[in-house]
C-alpha positions in Angstrom: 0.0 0.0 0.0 2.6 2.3 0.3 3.9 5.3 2.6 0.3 5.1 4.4 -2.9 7.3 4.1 -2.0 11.1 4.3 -4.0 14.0 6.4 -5.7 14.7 3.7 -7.1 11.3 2.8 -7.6 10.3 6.7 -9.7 13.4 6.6 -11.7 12.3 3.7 -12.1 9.2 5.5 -13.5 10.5 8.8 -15.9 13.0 6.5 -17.3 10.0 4.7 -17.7 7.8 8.0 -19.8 10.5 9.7 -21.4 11.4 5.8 -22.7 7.7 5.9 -19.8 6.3 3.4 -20.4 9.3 1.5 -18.4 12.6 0.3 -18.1 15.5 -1.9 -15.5 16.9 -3.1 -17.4 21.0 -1.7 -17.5 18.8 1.6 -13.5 18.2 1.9 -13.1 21.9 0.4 -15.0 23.4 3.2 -13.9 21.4 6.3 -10.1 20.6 5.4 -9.1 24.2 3.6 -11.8 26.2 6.0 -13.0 27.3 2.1 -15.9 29.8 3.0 -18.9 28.7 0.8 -21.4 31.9 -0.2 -24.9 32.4 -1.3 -25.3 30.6 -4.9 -24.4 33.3 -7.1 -24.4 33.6 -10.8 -23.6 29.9 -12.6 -19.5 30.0 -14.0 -19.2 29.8 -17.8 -20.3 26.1 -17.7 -23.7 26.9 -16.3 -23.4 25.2 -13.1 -23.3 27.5 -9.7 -20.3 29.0 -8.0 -20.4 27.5 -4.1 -16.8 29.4 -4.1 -15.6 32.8 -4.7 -12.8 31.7 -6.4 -11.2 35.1 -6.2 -11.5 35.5 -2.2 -9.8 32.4 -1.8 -6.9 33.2 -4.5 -7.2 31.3 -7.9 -3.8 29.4 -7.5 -4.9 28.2 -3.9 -8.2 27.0 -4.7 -7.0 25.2 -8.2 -4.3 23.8 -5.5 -6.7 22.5 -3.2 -9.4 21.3 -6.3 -6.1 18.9 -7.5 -5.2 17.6 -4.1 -8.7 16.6 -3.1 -9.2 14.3 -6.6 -5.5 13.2 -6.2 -6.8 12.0 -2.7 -10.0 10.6 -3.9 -8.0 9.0 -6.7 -5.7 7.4 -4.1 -8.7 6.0 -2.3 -10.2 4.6 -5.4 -6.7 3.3 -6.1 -6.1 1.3 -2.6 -10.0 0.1 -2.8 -11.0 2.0 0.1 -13.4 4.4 -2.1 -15.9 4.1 -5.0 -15.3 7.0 -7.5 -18.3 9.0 -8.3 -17.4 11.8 -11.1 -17.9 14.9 -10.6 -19.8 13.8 -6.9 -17.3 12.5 -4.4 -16.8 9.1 -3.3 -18.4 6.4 -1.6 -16.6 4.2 1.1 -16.7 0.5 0.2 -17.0 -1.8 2.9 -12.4 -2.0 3.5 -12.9 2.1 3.2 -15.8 2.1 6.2 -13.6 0.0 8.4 -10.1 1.7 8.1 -12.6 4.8 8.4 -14.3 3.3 12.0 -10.7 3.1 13.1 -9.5 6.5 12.6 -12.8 8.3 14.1 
């Protein structure tokens, strides 16, 4: 497995043991980098809303963070503690709840 799970991912963890297995990637943003969320504004280019004002956080340092957190879910996926869900998170399989019960 590695050099071990990382603060990041042992967060995600605990966030999707207390989430019921489940967790976005807003949820990590919020809780791990203190990212303020604001009132749904205008939707971005795409058409989907803005739960971040990308430029009160600094572009760089919220593109940062945006990698890290699918690295991590990646990871997760990867050591068959998590069940990818594009664009939504993960979901813990059963291996991911139990490492997860341990660290909370």
């Amino acid at each position: 497995m590695g050099k071990g799970l990382s603060k990041l991912q042992k967060s995600i963890l605990k966030m999707a043991y207390r989430n019921r297995r489940h967790v976005e990637n807003k949820d990590v943003l919020i809780e791990f980098y203190k990212f303020p969320p604001h009132a749904p504004g205008p939707s971005h280019v795409s058409g989907t809303p803005q739960i971040f004002d990308r430029h009160e956080i600094g572009i760089n340092r919220y593109r940062s963070a945006s990698v890290s957190v699918v690295k991590a879910f990646n990871r997760l996926v990867k050591r068959g503690l998590a069940i990818r869900e594009y664009n939504n998170g993960i979901v813990l399989t059963e291996e991911g709840f139990k490492v997860a019960k341990m660290l909370v």
